[in-house]
N, C-alpha and C positions, 0 to 999 in steps of 0.2 A: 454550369452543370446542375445546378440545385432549380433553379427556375423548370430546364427541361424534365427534371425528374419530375417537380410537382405536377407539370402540367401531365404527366404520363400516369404517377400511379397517385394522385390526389384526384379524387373526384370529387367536386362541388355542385350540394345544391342551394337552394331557396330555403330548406328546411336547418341547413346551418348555423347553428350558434355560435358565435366567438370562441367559446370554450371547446367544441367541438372543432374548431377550425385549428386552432391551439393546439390539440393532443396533436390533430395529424399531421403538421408541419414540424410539430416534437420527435413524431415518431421518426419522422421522414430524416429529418438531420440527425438523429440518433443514430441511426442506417446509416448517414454516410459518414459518422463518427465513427463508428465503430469499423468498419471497412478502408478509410485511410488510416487510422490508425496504428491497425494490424498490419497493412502493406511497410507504412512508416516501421513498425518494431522488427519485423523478420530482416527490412532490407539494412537496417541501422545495426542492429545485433548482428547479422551477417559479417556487416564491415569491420562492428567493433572487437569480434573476435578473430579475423583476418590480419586485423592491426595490432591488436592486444591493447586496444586502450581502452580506461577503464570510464573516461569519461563521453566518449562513444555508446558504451554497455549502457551507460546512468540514463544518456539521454534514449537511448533505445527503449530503455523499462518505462521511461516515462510517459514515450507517448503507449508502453500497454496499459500503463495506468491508466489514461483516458480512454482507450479503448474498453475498460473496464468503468467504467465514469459514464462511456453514452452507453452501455448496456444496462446501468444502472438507473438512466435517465431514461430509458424505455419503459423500465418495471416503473418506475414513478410514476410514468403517464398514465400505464395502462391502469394503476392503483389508484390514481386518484380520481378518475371519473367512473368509479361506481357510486351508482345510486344511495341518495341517503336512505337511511334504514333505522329503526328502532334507537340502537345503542347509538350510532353516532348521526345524529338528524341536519346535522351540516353539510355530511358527506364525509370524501375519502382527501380533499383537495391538500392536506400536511401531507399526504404521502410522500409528494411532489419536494419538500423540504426536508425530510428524514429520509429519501434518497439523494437529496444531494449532500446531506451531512453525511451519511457513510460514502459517499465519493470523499468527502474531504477527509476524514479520516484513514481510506487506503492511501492518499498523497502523500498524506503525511507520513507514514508507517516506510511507504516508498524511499524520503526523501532521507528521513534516517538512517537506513539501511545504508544509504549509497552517500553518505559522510562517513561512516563507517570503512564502507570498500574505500574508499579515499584518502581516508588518515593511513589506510595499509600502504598504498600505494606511495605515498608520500613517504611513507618510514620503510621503504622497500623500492627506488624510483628504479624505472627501465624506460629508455629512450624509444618513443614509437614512431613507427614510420609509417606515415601516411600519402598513400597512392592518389592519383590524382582521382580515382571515381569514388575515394573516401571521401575525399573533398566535394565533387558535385554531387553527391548523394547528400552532404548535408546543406549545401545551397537547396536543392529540390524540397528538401524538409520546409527550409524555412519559408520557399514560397506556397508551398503547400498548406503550412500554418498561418500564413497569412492571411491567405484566401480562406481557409477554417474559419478564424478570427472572424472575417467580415463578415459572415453568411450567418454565424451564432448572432454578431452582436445585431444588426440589422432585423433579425428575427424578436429577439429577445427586448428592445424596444416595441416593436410591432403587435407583438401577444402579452407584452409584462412578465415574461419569465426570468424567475432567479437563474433557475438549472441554466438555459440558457445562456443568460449572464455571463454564469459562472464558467460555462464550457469558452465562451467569446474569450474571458482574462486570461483563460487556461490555455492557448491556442497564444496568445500574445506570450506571456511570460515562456511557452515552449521556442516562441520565435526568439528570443534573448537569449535563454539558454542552449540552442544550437547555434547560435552566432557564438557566444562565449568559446563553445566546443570548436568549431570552424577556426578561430581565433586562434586559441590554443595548437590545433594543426600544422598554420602558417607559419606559428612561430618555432613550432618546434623541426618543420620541414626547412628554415632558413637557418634557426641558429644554434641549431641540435642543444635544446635545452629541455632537458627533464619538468616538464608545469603539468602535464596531464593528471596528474594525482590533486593540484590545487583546483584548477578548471574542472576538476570531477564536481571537488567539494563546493564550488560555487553554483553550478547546474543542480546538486543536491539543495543547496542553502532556496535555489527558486523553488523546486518543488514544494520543502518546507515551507514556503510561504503562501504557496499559492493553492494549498491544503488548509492555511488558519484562513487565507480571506475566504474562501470557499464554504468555510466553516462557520466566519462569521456572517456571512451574506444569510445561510440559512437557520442557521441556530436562533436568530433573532425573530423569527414571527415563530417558530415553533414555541418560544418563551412570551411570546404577545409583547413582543418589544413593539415601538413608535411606528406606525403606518404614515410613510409617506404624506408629508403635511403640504405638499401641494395636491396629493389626492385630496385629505380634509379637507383644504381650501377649496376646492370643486364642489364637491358637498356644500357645505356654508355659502359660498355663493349661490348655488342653483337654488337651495331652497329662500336664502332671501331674493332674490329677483321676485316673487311672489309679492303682491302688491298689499295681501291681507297680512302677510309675515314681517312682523314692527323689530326681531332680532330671534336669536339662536345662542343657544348655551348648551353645557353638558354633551357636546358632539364626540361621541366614544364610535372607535370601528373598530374589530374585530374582523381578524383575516383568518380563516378556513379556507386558504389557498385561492391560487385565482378564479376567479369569477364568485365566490364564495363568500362577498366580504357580509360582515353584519353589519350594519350603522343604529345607535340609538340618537338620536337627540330631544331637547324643547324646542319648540317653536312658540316665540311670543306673540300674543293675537291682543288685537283690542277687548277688555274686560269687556264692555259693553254694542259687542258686533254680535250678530245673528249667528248661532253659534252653529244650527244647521248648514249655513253657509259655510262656516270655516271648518266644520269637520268634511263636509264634501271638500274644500281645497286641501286638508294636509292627506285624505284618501288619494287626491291625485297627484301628491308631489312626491307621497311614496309609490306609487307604481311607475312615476317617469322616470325617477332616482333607479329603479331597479330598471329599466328600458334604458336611459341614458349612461348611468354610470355601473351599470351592473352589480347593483348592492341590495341586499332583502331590509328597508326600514322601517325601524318603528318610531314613531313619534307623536311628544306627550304634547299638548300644549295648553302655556303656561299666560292665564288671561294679563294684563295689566293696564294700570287705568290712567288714561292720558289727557283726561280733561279737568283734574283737579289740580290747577294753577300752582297751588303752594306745594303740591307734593312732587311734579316736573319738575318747577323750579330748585326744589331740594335734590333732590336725583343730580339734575345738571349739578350742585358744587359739588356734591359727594363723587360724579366723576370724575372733575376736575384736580380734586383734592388728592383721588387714586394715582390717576395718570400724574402727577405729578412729584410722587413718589418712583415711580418708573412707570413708563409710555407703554408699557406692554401689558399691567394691569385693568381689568376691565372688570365690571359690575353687575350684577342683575337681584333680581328677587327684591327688589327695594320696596320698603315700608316706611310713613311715617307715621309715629302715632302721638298727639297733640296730647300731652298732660297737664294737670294744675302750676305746674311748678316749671315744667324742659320739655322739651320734644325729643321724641325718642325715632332716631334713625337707622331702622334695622335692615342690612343687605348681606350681599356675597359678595366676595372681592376674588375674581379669576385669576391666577398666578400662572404662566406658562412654567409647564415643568423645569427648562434651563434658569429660571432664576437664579441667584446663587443668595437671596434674604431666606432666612428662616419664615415657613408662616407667621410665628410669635414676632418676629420683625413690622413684620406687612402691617399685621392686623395693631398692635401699638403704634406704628407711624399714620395709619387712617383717625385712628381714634382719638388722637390727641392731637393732632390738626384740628379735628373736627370739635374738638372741645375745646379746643384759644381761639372758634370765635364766637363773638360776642350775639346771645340771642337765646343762653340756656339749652345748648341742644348735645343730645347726647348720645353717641353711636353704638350699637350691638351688628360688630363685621364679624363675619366667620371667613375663613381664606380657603380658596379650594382650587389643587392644584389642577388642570387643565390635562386632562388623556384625551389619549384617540389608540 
């Protein structure tokens, strides 16, 4: 269905951006979010007050929830592809993530509610009877959710959408909790046992939950929480593939929604290369960065000198010596400076944020390595932990 739609009201041209492609395959499944949904809630709510059960009613509200989730996921799109402008020079692309945090938000308001109808029903039980088109009416839901599920999540790898995403898990966990409810049916049509008031509260307990992951998926870039460290890792690889670029440090990204992101980094160049040349390559590694991976970057670069024997050579133990405190620490900015008396070895030592050492750890275990061996040398590390 969704294929035939796009190809009917999705017009594509040459002039199409990713981002542009993005809204309108958003918008598109929005539309038939919202449209199965509502058919799902009127025909669900129908049955569940036909039967009187109350965990029928829970799973009926739930898919209006999401019916109200992809109308929310429309405004998002439409909101976040206006043009940057003065006040915000990024653009609008967080709209996208403060419309899926007030979807998770009404989940959740949802899923309390209908614990609530539940503990009533539990402390008040009535036996319900369920007709056989109660029963295939929630069969139908579930394959209906499933096929939701696939056409969200397939999209939402394809564009990098949270909303998405979030609509794909939301569309799974509704498929569990109509199973649960279906469940509950069988058994109550086989062994006339009062459970409808518990299998309410469990159908509730998933909304609950699938309202905080909902919440956590977008809460986190709106906070500039960790971007994707296999995106990072694309970055840092792309730009060293460059034959003039000797390493990379300080790689920060900032996400202003998709297509949006910002990247700072250094790029390490030989102290003594044509510097005309290497500013023409790091000019063209950020316009590929912004063609290849769709990021606006800025980047500083940072000379260093590779043909003074004793001060490589020094570099390599002071590696050696990091990494050997733990494999994940890494180095740069290194200095040595030859005194009357010691040599003095001044660097950075890279920490990945997950460490669990204090910097004051890091930075005493380099130094006092580095000062039991025998040669008078003496370290100035500073530790700095590793964003993006």
């Amino acid at each position: 269905m969704i294929a035939l739609l796009s190809k009917q009201l999705i017009k594509c041209d040459e002039n199409d951006t990713a981002s542009s492609l993005r809204r309108k395959y958003g918008e598109l499944l929005g539309g038939v979010g919202i449209f199965l949904n509502l058919v799902l809630f009127v025909v669900k709510l129908t049955a569940g007050i036909i039967s009187g059960s109350v965990s029928v009613m829970a799973d009926a509200f739930n898919n209006l929830s999401d019916g109200g989730s992809s109308i929310l996921q429309l405004i998002g799109y439409r909101m976040s592809e206006q043009k940057p402008e003065n006040k915000h020079m990024f653009g609008h692309g967080r709209f996208e993530y403060i419309s899926g945090f007030i979807i998770s938000m009404l989940i959740i308001i949802m899923g309390v509610e209908f614990i609530f109808t539940s503990v009533r029903r539990i402390m008040n039980p009535e036996f319900i009877m369920y007709s056989n088109t109660v029963i295939l009416i929630l069969i139908i839901s579930i394959a209906v959710k499933l096929y939701m599920y696939h056409y969200n999540k397939s999209h939402a790898e394809k564009y990098e959408s949270l909303v998405l995403q979030s609509a794909a898990y939301d569309s799974l966990f509704n498929c569990v909790a109509t199973s649960v409810v279906l469940l509950s049916a069988m058994i109550s049509e086989y062994t006339h046992v009062a459970i409808d008031g518990y299998c309410g509260i469990i159908v509730a307990l998933f909304i609950v939950y699938t309202g905080i992951r909902t919440a956590r998926d977008t809460i986190n870039p709106l906070l500039g929480g960790q971007v994707d460290p296999e995106y990072v890792n694309k970055i840092a690889n792309f730009v060293m593939s460059y034959d003039d670029v000797l390493g990379v440090h300080d790689l920060i990204v900032s996400d202003y929604g998709a297509g949006r992101r910002v990247v700072s980094l250094h790029a390490e160049v030989k102290a003594d290369g044509d510097f005309v040349k290497l500013h023409d390559t790091i000019d063209n590694i950020e316009r590929r960065l912004r063609d290849v991976l769709g990021c606006h970057a800025v980047i500083h670069m940072d000379p260093v000198f590779t043909d003074d024997e004793a001060s490589v050579r020094m570099m390599r133990l002071c590696t050696l010596i990091t990494k050997s405190i733990d494999e994940s620490l890494t180095i740069r900015n290194f200095r040595m400076i030859a005194g009357p008396t010691h040599i003095n070895l001044i660097f950075d030592a890279l920490a990945p944020s997950e460490l669990k050492m204090t910097d004051e750890q890091v930075r005493k275990q380099i130094e006092g390595k580095i000062a039991s061996i025998p040669g008078n040398l003496s370290a100035a590390v500073d530790v700095e932990r590793l964003r993006s």
